[in-house]
C-alpha positions in Angstrom: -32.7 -80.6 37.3 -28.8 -80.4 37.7 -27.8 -77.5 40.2 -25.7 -76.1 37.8 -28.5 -75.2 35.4 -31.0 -74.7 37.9 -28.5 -71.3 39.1 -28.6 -70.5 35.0 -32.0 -70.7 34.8 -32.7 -68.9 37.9 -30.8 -66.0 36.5 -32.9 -65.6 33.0 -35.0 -62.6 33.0 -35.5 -59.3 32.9 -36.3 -59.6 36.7 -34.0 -61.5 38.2 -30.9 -60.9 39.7 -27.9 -62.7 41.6 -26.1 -61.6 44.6 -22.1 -62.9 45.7 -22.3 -62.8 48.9 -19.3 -64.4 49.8 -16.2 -66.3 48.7 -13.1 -68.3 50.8 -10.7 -70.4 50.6 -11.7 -74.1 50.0 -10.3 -77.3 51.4 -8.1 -78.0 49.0 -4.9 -75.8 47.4 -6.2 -73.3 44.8 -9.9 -73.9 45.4 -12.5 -70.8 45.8 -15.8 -71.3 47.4 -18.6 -68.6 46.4 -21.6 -68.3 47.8 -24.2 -67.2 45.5 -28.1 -66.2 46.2 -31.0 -65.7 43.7 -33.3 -63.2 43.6 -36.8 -61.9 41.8 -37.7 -58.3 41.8 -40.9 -58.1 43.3 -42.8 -55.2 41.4 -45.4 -54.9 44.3 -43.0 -55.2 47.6 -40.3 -52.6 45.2 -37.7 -55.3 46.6 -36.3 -58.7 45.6 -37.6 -61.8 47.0 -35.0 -64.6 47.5 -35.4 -67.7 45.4 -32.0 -70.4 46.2 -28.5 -70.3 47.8 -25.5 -71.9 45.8 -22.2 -72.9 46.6 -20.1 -72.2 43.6 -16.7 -74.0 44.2 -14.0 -73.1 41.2 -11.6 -75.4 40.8 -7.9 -75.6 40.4 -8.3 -71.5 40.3 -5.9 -69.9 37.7 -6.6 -66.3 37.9 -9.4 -64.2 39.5 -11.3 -61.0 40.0 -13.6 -60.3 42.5 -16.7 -58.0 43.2 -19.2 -58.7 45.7 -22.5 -57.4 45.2 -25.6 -57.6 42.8 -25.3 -58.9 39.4 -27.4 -59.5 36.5 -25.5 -62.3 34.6 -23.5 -66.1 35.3 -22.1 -67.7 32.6 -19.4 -70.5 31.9 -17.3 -70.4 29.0 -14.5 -72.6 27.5 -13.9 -69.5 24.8 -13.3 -66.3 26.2 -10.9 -63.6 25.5 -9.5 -63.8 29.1 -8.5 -67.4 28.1 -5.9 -66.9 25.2 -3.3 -66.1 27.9 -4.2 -69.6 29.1 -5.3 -71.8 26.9 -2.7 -70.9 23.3 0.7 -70.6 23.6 2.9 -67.5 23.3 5.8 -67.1 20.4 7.7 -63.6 20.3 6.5 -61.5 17.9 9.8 -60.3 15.6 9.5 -57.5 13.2 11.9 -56.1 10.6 11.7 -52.6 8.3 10.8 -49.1 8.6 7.1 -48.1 8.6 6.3 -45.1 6.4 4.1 -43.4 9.2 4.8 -44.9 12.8 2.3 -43.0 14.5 -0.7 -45.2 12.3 1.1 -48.2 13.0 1.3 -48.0 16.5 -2.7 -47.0 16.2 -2.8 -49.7 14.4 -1.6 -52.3 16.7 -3.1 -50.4 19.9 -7.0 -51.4 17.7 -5.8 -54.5 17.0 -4.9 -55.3 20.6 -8.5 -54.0 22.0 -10.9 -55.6 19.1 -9.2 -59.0 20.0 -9.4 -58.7 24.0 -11.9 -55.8 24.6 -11.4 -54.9 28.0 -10.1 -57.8 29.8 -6.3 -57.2 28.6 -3.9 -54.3 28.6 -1.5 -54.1 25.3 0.9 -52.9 27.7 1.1 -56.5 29.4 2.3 -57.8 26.1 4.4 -55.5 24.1 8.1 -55.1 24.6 8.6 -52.4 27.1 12.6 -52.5 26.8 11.8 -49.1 25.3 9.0 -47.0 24.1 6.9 -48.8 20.8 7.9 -45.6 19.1 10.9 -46.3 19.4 11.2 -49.6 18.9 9.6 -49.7 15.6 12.0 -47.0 14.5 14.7 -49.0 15.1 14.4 -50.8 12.5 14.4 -54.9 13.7 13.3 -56.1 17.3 11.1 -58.3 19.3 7.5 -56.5 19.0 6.1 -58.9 22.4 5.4 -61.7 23.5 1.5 -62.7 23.1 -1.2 -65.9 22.3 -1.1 -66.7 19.0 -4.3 -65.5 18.1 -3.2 -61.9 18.6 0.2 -62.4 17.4 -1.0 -63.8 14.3 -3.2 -60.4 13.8 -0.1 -58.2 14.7 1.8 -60.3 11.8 -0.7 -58.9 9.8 -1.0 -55.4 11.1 3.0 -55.4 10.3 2.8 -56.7 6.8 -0.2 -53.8 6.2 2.7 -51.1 7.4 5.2 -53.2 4.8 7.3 -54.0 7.5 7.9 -58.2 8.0 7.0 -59.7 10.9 7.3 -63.2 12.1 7.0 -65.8 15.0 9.6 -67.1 17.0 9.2 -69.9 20.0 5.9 -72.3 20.4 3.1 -72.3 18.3 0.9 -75.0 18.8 0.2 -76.6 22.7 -1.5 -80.0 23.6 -5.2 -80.1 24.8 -4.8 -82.9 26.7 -2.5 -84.2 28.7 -1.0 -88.2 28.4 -4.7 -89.5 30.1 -6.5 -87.8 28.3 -7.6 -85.3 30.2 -8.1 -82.0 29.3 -5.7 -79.1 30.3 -7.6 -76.3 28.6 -8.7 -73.8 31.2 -12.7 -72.0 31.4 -14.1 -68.9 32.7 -16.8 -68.7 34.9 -18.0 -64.7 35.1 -20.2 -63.4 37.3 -21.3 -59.5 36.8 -18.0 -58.2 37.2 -16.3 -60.8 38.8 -14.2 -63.8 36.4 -13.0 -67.0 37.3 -10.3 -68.9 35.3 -10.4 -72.6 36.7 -10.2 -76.0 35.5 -13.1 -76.6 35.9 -16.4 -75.3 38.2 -19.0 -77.5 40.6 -22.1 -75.8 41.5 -24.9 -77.1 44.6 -27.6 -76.0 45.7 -26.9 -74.8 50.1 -30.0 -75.9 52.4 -32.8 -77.9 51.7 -34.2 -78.4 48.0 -38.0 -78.1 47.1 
């Protein structure tokens, strides 16, 4: 069995667990190394019982968070939230009109914003902060942000609710791959707490294999 799903499959179950017990540099630019151990909760010792260490190295490492510690999940995804700001490109989102009550649009966007990224994103990293939003959409015409196009594309529709028009300015489409080939999309690897946005992950199994 591949070492990559042998870690997955070590981690299904109500019972077992994962621990980080490490990460460093690698040996090449923009490399992270994590060492990962399995575990089982043993009802009868009230402990975990080690299973298999892994050496998780991420790849061409984009953007990170870090815990160490316990944690109950590992996963590797090519469609994440995290990943818009990565993987769509970002037009400026334009706006023009008065909204009848600017207090609901401005709810309005703020729900928008955290159904499409949850908690991974702040609206704040986004929006125009040349002045306050209340502001700004008082004013009549301006740039609303600069986001991926799957959240602009929901403000555009949030403005035309509010009768205000609203459109894109700057890239909307970006290549997959590059002239090989290859791809340039970026994935997530998470771990509990912890994410990982690389181009790609290589997991083995550290010491000797049964």
């Amino acid at each position: 069995m591949p070492d990559r799903a042998q870690l997955l499959g070590e981690l299904e179950g109500d019972h077992q667990v994962g621990i980080l017990l490490m990460a460093q540099m690698g040996g090449v630019p923009n490399e992270l190394q994590l060492f990962v151990q399995t575990a089982e909760y043993d009802d009868a010792a009230q402990g975990l019982r080690d299973r298999n260490t892994y050496l998780i190295r991420v790849l061409s490492v984009h953007e990170h968070r870090l815990s160490l510690g316990l944690f109950g999940s590992l996963f590797i995804a090519e469609q994440h939230p995290i990943l818009l700001h990565h993987n769509e490109p970002k037009p400026d989102v334009y706006f023009e009109g008065q909204p009848a009550d600017v207090n609901e649009l401005v709810l309005d966007i703020d729900q928008a914003y955290a159904s499409t990224f949850g908690p991974w994103r702040e609206l704040a990293a986004d929006i125009n902060r040349e002045q306050p939003l209340v502001d700004l959409l008082q004013s009549g015409r301006g740039r609303l942000g600069t986001m991926p196009k799957t959240i602009a594309d929901r403000m555009l529709r949030v403005l035309a609710h509010h009768g205000l028009k609203g459109w894109l300015d700057g890239e909307i489409e970006r290549a997959a791959t590059e002239e090989h080939g290859r791809s340039t999309l970026w994935k997530l690897l998470g771990v509990g707490d912890s994410y990982f946005v690389a181009l790609d992950f290589a997991v083995d199994r550290v010491g000797k294999k049964p």
